[in-house]
N, C-alpha and C positions, 0 to 999 in steps of 0.2 A: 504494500500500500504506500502511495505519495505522502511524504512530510507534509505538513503546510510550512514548515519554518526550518531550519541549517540546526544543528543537535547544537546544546547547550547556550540558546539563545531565546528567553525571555518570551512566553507567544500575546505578550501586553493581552489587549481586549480582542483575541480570538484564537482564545484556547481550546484545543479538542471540545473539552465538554461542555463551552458553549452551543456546540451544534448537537446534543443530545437530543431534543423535541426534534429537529428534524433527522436527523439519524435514524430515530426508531419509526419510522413512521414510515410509509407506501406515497412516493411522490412523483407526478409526472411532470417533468422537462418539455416543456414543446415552443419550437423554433431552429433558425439557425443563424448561422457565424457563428465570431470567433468567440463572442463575449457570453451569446448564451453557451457556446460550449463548456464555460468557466463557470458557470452556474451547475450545469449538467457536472460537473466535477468536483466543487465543491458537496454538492449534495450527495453524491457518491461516496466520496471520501467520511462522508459523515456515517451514510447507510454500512461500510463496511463495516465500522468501528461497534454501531448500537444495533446492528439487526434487523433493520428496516432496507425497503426495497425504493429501485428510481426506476423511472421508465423515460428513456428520451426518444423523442417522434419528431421527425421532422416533417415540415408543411406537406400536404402530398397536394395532390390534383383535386379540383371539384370533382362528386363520385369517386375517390377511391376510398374502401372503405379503411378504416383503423384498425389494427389488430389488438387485442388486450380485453379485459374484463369492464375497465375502466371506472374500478373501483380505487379510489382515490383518498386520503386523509390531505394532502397539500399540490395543489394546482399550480405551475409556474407557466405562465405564456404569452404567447406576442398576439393580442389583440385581436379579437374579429377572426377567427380561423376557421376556415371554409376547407370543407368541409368542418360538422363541427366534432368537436373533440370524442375522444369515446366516454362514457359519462357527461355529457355537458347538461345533463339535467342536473347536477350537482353545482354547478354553477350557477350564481343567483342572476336570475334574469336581468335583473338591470347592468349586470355588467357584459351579457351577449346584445345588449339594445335593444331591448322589449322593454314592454309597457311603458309606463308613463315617465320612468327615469333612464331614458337613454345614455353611454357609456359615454363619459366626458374625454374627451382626447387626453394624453398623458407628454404628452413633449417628447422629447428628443431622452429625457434619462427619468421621466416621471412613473408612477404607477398607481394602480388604482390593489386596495387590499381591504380581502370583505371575508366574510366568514358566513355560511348558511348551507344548513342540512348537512353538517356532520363535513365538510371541506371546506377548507383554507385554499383563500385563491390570491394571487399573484396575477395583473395582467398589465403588460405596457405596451406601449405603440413603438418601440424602440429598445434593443436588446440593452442597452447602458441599463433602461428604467428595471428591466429584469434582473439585473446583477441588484442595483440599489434595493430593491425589491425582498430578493433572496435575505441579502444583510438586516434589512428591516425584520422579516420572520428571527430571525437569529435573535435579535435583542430583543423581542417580545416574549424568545421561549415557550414555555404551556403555555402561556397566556393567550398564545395566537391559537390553540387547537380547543380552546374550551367555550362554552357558548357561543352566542352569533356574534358577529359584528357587520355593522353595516358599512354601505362601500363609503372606502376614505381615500382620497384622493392627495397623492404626494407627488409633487414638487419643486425642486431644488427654487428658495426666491433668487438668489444668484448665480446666473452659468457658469463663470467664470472662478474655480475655487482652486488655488495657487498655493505651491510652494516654493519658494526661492531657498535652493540652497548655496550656502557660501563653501564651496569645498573644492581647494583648489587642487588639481591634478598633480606637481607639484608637491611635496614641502616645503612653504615659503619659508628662508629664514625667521621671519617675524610673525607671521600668521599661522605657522604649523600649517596640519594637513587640512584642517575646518576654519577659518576666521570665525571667530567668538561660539565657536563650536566649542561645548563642557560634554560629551560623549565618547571622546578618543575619535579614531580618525574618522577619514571617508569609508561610507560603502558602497564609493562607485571605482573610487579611484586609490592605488597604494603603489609607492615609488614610479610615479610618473607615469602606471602603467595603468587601464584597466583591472579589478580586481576580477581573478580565474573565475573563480566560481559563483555563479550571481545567484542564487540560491534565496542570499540574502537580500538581494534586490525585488528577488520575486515576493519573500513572504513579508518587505515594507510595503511592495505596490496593493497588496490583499491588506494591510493595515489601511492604508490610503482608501480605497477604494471603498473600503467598510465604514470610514469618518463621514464620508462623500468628499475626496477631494479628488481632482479631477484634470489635474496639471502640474505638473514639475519643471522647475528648471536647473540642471545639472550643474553647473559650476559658479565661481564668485561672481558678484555683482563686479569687483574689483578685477578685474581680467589679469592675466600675466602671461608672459609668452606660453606656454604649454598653452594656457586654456584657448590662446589666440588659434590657434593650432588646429582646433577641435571642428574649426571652418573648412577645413582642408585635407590635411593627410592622416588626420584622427578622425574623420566622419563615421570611419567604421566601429568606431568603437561607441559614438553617440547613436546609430543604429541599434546597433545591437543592445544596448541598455532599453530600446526605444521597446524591442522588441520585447524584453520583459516586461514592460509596461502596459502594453498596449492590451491583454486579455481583461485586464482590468481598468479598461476605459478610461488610460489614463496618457494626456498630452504630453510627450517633452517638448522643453524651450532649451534653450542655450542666452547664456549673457557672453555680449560680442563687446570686443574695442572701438571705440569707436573710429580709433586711429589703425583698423585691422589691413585697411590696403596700404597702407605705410609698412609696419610692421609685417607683413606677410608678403607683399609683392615689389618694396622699394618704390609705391608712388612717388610721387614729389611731395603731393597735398592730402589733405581727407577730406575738404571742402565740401561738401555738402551738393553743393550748386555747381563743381566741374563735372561734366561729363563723364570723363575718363572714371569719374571715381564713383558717379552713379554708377555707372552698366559694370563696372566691378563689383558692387553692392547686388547686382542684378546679376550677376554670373552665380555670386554666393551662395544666395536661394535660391537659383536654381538645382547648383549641384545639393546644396544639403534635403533639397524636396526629392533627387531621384534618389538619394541615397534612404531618404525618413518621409515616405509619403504623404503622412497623417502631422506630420512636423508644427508645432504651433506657433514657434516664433522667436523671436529674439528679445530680451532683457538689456537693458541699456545702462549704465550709470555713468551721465556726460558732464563734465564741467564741473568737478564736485572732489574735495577730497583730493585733489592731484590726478582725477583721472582728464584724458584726452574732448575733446567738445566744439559744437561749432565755434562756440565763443573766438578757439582761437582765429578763426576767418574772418571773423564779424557777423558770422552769421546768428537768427537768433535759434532757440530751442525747438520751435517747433519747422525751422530749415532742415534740422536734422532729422529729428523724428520721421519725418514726414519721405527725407531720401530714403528710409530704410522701410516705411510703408510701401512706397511703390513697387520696390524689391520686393516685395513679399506678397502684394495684394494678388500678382495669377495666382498664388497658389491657397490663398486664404489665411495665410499668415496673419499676426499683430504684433506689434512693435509694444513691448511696455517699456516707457520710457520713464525715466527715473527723479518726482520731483525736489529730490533732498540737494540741491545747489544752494551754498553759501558760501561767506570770506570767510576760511576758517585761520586768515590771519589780520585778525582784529588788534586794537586796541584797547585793550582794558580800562584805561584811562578817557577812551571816549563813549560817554552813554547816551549819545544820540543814535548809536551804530548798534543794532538788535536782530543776532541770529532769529530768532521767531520771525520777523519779518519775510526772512528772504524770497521761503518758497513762492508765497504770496505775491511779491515786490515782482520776480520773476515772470511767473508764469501766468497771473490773473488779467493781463494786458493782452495774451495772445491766446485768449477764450475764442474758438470757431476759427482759428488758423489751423488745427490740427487735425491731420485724414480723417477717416472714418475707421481706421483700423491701425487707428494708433491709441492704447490707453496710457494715460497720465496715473503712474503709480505716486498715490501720497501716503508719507507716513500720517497715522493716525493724528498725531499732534503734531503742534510744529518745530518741535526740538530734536529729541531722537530716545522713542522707545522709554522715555523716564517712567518713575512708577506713578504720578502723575501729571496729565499735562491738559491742558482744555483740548478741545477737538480742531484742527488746524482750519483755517478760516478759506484757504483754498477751497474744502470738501462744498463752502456753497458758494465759491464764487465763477465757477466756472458750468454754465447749465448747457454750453452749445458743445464739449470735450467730453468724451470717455473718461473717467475717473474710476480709478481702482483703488481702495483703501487696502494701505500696508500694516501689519500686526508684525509682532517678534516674538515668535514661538520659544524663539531660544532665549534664555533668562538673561543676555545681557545685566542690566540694571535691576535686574529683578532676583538676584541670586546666584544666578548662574549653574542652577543646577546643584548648587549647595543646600538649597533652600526650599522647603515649599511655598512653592507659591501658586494657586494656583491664581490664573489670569482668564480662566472666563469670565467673572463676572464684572474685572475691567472692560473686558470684549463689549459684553453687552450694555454695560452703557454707552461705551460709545457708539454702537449703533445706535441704540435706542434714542442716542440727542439729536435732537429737532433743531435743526441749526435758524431756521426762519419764526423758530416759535411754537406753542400750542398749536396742535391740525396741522401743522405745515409736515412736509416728508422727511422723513429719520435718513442717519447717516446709511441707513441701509437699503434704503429706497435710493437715494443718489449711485449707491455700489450697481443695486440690480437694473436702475437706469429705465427707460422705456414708461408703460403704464404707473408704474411703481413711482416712478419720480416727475407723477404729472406729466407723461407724455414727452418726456424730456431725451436726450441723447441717452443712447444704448450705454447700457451699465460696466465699466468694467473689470467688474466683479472684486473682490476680495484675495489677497495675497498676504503668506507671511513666511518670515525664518523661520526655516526648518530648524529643529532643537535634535536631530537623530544622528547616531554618529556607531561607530563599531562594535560599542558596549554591549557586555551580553543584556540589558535592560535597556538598549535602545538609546536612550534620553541619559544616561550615566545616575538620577535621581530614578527611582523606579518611580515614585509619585508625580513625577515631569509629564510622564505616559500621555497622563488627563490633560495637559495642555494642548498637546498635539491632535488628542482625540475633539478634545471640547472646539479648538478649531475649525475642522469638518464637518461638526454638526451643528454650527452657530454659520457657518459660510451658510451650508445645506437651507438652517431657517433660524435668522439669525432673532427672531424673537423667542426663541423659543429660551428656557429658564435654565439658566449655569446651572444651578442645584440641579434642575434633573437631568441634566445632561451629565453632572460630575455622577449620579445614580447610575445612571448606565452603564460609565465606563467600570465604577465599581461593579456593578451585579454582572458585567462579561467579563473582566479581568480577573477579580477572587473571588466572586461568589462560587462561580463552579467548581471549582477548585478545592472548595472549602467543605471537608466532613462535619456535618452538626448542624449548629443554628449560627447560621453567618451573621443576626442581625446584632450582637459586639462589633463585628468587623465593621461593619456598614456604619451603625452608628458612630466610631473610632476614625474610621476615616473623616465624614464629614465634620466629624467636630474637629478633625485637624486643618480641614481644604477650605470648609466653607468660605470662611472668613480671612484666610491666608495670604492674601492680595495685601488688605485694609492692616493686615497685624505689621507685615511687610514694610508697609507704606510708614506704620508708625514708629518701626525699628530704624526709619532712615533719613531721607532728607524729607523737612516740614511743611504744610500747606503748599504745597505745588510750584517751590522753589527748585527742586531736580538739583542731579550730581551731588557735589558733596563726595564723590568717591575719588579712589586712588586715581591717577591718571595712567593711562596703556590698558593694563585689563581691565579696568575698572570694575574692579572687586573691594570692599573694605573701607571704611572711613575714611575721609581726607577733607575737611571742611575745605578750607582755604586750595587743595589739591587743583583746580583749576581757576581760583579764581584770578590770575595775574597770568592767564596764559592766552594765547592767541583763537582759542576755540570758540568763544561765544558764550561760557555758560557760565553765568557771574549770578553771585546772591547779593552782593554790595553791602555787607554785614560792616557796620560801623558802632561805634560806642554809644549811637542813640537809636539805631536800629538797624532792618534788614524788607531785601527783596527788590525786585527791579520794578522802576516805575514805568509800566507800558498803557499810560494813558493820551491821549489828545492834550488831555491839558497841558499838560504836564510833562510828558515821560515822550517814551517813541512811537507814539501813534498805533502800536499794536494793536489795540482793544478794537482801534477806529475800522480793522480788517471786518470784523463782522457784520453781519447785519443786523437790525435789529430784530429783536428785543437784545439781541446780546453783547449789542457795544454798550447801551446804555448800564448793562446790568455789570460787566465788566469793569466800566470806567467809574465805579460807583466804588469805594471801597467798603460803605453801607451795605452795597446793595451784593457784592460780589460773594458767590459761594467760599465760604471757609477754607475749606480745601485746595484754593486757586489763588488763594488773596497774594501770598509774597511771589506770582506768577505774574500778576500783575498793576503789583504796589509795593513802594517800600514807606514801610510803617512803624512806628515807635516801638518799642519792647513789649509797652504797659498796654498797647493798643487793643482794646476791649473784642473779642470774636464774638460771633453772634452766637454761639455754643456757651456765652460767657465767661468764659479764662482769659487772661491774657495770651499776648503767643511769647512770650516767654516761658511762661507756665504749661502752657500747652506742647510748646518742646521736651521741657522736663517732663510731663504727664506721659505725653507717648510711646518718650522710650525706654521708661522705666515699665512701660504697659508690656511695651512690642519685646521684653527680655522677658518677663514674666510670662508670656504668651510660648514664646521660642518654649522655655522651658518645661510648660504645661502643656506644650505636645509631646515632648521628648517621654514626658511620665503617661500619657496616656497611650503609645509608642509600646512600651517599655512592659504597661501593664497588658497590654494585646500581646504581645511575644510570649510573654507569663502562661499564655490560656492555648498558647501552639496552633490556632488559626494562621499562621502564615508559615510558609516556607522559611527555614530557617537562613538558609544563606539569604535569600530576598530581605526577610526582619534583620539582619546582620547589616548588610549594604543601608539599609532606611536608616538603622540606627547609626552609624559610621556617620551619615548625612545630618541627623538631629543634634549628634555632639558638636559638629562643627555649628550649626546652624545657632545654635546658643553659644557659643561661642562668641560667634560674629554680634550676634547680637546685642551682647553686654560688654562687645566692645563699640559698638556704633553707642548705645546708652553712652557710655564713661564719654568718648569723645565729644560726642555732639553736647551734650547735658557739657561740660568742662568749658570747651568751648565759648558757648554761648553766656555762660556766668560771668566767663572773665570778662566777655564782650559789655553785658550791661551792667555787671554787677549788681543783681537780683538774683537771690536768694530763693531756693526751690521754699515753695510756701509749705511744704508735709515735713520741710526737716532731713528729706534723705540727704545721704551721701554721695557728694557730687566731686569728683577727682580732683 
C-alpha cells in the first residue's frame, strides 16, 4: 500500500486515521482526469487500511449501462452524469435537478455536499471541486455519514490562495537555505541541486490541497543567481516539482529578476520599454509554458531592499509589471508584483520621512495603469508582518488594480517558530476590516474582487510565507502546523471563525491519534492557541508601535535595536514620551492615506483604537488609554501579563504530557519550544519594563520588580 507521507515525518492534519469514516465504508468515485484520479486514490488508500470498498467509473456513453449493485454509503462525482449513476435514486433529487430546487452550478473547485437516504454525496462541476470535496468529508468524519443533511453549497470566496516560498536553491551565505525560514532547510531544493526524492513534496502538496491552497511559488522573492537560472537550464527541474503538484490542483509560480536578461543573457538594459528586452521576457514564457503547461506565473520583488526595478530607467512600476504581463498573457499567466518599495536608507533624525507611507506614496497614483493580469501583492499593513499594525491604506485605494493581500505564515516577528502563536485570529481581523466603514466591503471582499467588492476589478486573491521547511514536524514548532493550516481555510472563507478552524486542525491532527477521551487534549490546546496572538503581542513591543527586536534575525529584545538605523522603524521614545506622530496635523500625513471614517478616527488620539495609538501618535507617558491605565503602566501590565501567560502554558503543556495523550517525542519537541518560549518572555518583560522606567521614571504602580 502507498505512504501518504516519507517515514519519520510528522502526517500534521492528515493522519491515516483521519480517513477512518471513509475507509470503512463502500464509496463510488465517478469521473475523470488527473485530479479525480487523486480522489479515487486517496479513498482507496483509506478503504485498504479500514475495510471498506471504492468503486471508480468512469463517464460512459448515453445508454451504456453501469455495472455494480450501486449500493453506496459515500457518492463522489462530476455533476449531471448521463447516463445516470447506478443507484442515483440514492441521490437527493435536488442535486440530479429535479423539483423545485435545481443543482446550483459549483465553479471551477466548488461542491455541493448533502446527505439523504442513508448516502453521502459529493458532486462538483469540476474535478479540483471533487478533491476539495473528498477533504471536506475527511474533516466532518461520522458526522458526515449520520442523519440527513441538506444540500450545502461550497465555494472557495477567493480563487487565488498562494504560497510564496523564500527558499533559495543555493545556500546563501547570509540567508541559509530558507530566508527567515525556522524549519531547517528547503524541501525542494538541497546543495544547489533538486532534492532526489520528492516524496516529500508530494505529501506537502496533499497538506496544501487539504487547507484549500491552490498555488505555490518555489523560490525567494529575493532572486540570486541559481534561482535566476530556474528560467532557463533549471526548467526541468521546476517541471518536474510542477508535476508533483499538479494531482492536487495545485499552480506553481516562480519569482524572477527583474534584471534576468542582464544576468542570464548579457543585455545591455532591463528597460522595460526596449524591445530587445520585451521579446526576451516573451521568449521566457514561452519556453517555461512548453516546459510547465499549466505554469501560473511569475513573483516579482522590484525596486525594494537592493533588488533590481524599473526605477533604475525611469520607468515607473506599473512599466514593469505590465512588460512581464504581456509575456505571459498567450498563455494565461499573472505577474504578482510586489508592493513592499521603500528608502530603507532613511534618516533617523528626519520625521517628516515615514516608511508606512511608501507603498501608498508609490503605487496609489498608478491605480488603472496596470494589465488585467497583473496582481499588486500588498503586505497586510504597511510596515512589515509586525504583530501589530493597522491595515495598509493601499488595500482601499486602488479599486481599478488587482490586489492581492500578503500574510507571513512564517513567524518572522511573531516568534519564529519558538513560540506559539497562533495568527488566525490576526488573519481575521484583518479581513474582516471594513476599510470604507460600516456596510462598506471587508479587506476580503477587495482580495476576492468582482461581485464581492461591488463589482469592482477581479480579486487577486490572498498570499502568504510559507513557514514549512525539512523538519520532521514540518513548521520546526509542531503547534506552527495550525498556522499554515488556518491559512487555507480562512483564504478558502475567510469569514469563517479562527477558533473553529484552530478545532479542526486539532480534531484531524490529535484527535485521531489519541486512545481515550481527547476532550483534555482539545481543551489544552485551545486554552494554549486561542489567545496566543494577543498574549504574544503583550510579551513585546506596545500599542502598535512594532520592532523593538534585535536587528538581522530579529529574534529577542532590542528597544533602541533599530531605532538610529537607516530602516524606517522608529518609536521616538524620549524622557517625556513615545510613538510616531502620523497625523495631518501634525506628524507625516499617514493617517491622511485612508479614507474615511478612518482618517478621522486615526488622526484623533481620542478617538484612535488603543492598540494602534503609538502607530500613530507620540504621547506622554501618563497619557490616559481609553482601557484607563496609563501607557506606561500598560507596558508594565502587559508584560508582566505576556510572562505569566508564556508560563501558564508551559504548566498546562507539562500537565497534558503527565496524562500520555500525546506522542512522547512530539510532547518533548513542544516542551523544548515552551522552555524557551518563557524564556524569551521574561526576558522581553525585564527589558522592555527596564527600559521604559528609566525613560520616564515612573514607577510600576503594583510595586513589582523592574531591572
Amino acid at each position: 500500500m502507498t505512504t501518504h507521507r516519507p517515514a519519520g515525518v510528522h502526517a500534521a492534519w492528515l493522519p491515516p486515521e483521519a480517513f477512518r469514516a471513509i475507509g470503512s465504508r463502500r464509496t463510488l468515485v465517478h469521473g475523470a482526469g488527473l485530479l479525480v484520479g487523486t480522489v479515487h486514490q486517496e479513498v482507496e488508500q483509506a478503504c485498504a487500511r479500514y475495510g471498506g470498498a471504492v468503486v471508480r467509473l468512469e463517464p460512459r456513453t448515453a445508454g451504456e449501462p453501469y455495472d455494480g449493485d450501486g449500493t453506496f454509503d459515500l457518492v463522489l462525482a462530476l455533476s449531471a452524469p448521463e447516463p445516470p449513476l447506478p443507484g442515483a435514486a440514492q441521490v437527493p433529487a435536488c442535486l440530479r435537478g429535479e423539483g423545485r430546487h435545481p443543482a446550483q452550478p459549483t465553479g471551477d473547485e466548488g461542491y455541493t455536499l448533502a446527505r439523504q437516504g442513508g448516502v453521502t454525496v459529493v458532486l462538483a462541476d469540476a474535478p479540483a471541486g471533487l478533491l476539495y470535496g473528498l477533504f471536506h468529508v475527511v474533516r466532518l468524519g461520522e458526522s458526515a455519514f449520520g442523519g440527513d443533511r441538506a444540500p450545502e453549497l461550497h465555494r472557495p470566496a477567493v480563487r487565488s490562495r498562494m504560497l510564496d516560498h523564500w527558499d533559495n536553491v543555493d545556500v546563501h551565505p547570509v540567508m541559509g537555505q530558507v530566508e527567515r525560514g525556522y524549519s531547517g532547510g528547503s524541501i525542494f531544493w538541497r546543495d544547489g541541486a533538486p532534492r532526489g526524492d520528492l516524496a516529500r513534496v508530494r505529501a506537502y502538496a496533499r497538506l496544501l490541497a487539504a487547507s484549500g491552497v491552490n498555488a505555490v511559488a518555489l523560490n525567494n522573492v529575493n532572486v540570486h543567481a541559481t534561482e535566476t537560472r530556474l528560467l532557463t537550464d533549471r526548467l526541468g527541474d521546476v517541471a518536474a516539482l510542477a508535476d508533483v503538484f499538479r494531482p492536487y490542483g495545485i499552480r506553481v509560480h516562480l519569482s524572477v529578476g527583474f534584471a534576468s536578461p542582464v544576468v542570464l543573457d548579457g543585455l545591455p538594459t532591463a528597460d522595460p520599454l526596449d524591445r530587445e528586452v520585451r521579446a526576451w521576457w516573451a521568449e521566457a514564457a514561452g519556453r517555461v509554458y512548453r516546459a510547465v503547461p499549466d505554469f501560473g506565473g511569475f513573483v516579482v520583488k522590484a525596486d525594494s531592499e537592493g533588488q533590481p526595478g524599473p526605477f533604475t530607467y525611469g520607468r515607473s512600476h506599473a512599466d514593469g509589471a505590465n512588460m512581464l504581463a504581456e509575456a505571459l498573457a498567450p498563455f494565461g499567466g499573472v505577474v504578482h508584483w510586489r508592493a513592499f518599495v521603500y528608502d530603507h536608507q532613511q534618516d533617523w533624525r528626519d520625521r517628516s520621512t515615514d516608511r508606512a507611507r511608501a507603498a501608498f506614496d508609490h503605487f496609489a497614483p498608478l491605480d488603472g495603469e496596470f494589465h488585467s493580469n497583473v496582481v499588486l501583492q500588498v503586505k497586510h499593513g504597511p510596515m512589515d508582518f509586525q504583530v501589530r499594525e493597522p491595515v495598509s491604506p493601499v488595500i482601499a485605494a486602488m479599486p481599478a488594480t488587482r490586489l492581492a493581500v500578503e500574510f507571513q505564515v512564517t513567524q518572522e516577528y511573531t516568534g519564529q517558530q519558538q513560540h506559539v502563536c497562533y495568527l488566525g485570529p490576526m488573519w481575521s481581523e484583518v479581513l474582516g476590516f471594513r476599510p470604507w466603514g460600516a456596510d462598506a466591503p471587508t479587506v476580503a471582499a477587495v482580495a476576492a474582487g468582482g461581485a464581492a467588492y461591488g463589482g469592482g476589478a477581479e480579486g487577486g486573491g490572498l498570499v502568504a510565507v510559507s513557514n514549512v521547511g525539512d523538519d520532521p514536524y514540518w513548521t520546526g514548532h509542531p503547534l506552527a502546523q495550525a498556522n499554515l493550516y488556518a491559512f487555507g481555510r480562512l483564504a478558502w472563507e475567510p469569514r469563517a471563525d479562527p477558533v473553529a478552524v484552530l478545532d479542526e486542525w486539532i480534531d484531524l491532527t490529535f484527535v485521531p491519534v489519541v486512545s481515550g477521551d481527547p476532550e483534555p487534549l482539545r481543551s489544552t490546546l485551545h486554552a494554549m492557541m486561542d489567545g496566543s496572538w494577543r498574549s504574544y503581542e503583550r510579551c513585546t513591543a506596545p500599542l502598535g508601535i512594532g520592532f523593538m527586536v534585535r536587528p538581522g534575525h530579529h529574534y529577542g529584545p532590542d528597544v533602541d535595536g533599530y531605532e538610529y538605523t537607516p530602516w524606517g522603524t522608529y518609536h521616538f521614545a524620549d524622557r517625556d514620551g513615545l510613538g510616531v506622530d502620523r497625523t495631518r496635523a501634525s506628524g507625516t500625513g499617514f493617517a491622511g492615506q485612508y479614507p474615511a471614517p478612518w482618517s478621522e478616527v486615526y488622526e484623533s488620539p481620542e478617538r484612535c483604537p488603543d492598540e494602534l495609538l503609538l502607530f500613530f501618535h507620540h504621547v506622554p507617558y501618563g497619557h490616559v488609554l481609553r482601557s484607563g491605565s496609563t501607557v506606561v503602566q500598560h507596558i508594565y501590565d502587559t508584560h508582566f501579563a505576556g510572562a505569566e501567560e508564556a508560563a501558564e502554558s508551559r504548566r498546562l503543556w507539562q500537565k497534558l504530557g503527565a496524562g500520555g495523550l500525546v506522542e512522547p517525542a512530539l510532547h518533548a519537541r513542544v516542551a523544548e519550544r515552551l522552555d524557551e518560549q518563557v524564556r524569551s518572555a521574561e526576558e522581553w518583560q525585564d527589558q522592555v519594563n527596564a527600559y521604559f522606567f528609566r525613560k520616564s521614571g515612573v514607577p510600576d504602580a503594583h510595586g513589582r520588580r523592574i531591572p
